[in-house]
N, C-alpha and C positions, 0 to 999 in steps of 0.2 A: 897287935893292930888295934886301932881304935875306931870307931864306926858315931858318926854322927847321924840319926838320923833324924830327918825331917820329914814331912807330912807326903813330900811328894819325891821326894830324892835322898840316896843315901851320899855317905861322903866317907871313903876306908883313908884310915891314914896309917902307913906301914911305919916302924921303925924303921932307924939305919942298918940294926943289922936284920929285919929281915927284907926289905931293900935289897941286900946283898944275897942272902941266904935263900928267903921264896919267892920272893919277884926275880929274881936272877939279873941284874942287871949288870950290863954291860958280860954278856956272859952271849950274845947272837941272838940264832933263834930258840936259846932256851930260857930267854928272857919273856918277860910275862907283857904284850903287845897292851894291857891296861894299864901299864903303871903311867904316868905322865909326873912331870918336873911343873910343880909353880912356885911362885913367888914365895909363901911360906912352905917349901917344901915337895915332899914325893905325895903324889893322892893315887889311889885304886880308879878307878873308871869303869869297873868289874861291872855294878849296879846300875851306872848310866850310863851308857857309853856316849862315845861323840860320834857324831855322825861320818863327820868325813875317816876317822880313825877308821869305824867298822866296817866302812866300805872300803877303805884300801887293804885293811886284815880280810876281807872276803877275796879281794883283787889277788891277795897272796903281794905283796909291794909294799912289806913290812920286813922289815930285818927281823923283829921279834915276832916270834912266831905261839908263845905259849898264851893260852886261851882260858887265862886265869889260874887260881891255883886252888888244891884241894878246901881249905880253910876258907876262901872267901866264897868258894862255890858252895861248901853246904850252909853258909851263912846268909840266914831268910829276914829281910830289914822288916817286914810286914809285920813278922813275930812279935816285933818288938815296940815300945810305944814311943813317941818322939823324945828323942835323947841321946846320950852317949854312951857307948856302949862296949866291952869289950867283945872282940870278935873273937870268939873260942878256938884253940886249934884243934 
């Protein structure tokens, strides 16, 4: 995984295969409810979420039910200084 981070937001970008692997996708609720699909790709959401997301993951009204994964959660963007960054596993 690769970690952009910026002043005020971070930005995870998983590979394909860990896409498959630790975000578990397409796998239900052991799929990781921060991963999101854009334009260029799969992004974490783990460090900012979106609003309406973590109020429907509170609602429980999310098929994905995993609430990030070990490697992104010990993963601290503050630590770090603005840049890219590998996220350690």
């Amino acid at each position: 995984m690769r970690a952009q981070i910026h002043e005020f937001y971070t930005d995870i970008y998983p590979t394909a295969e860990e896409v498959d692997s630790v975000c578990k996708l397409g796998q239900g609720a052991d799929t990781c409810v921060w991963l999101v699909l854009e334009g260029a790709g799969f992004r974490c959401t783990y460090h900012n979420r979106i609003d309406y997301l973590q109020k429907r993951f509170r609602e429980g009204k999310t098929g994905a039910k995993k609430d990030g994964c070990v490697q992104v959660i010990k993963f601290v963007p503050h630590e770090h200084r603005v840049t890219n960054v590998e996220v350690p596993s």
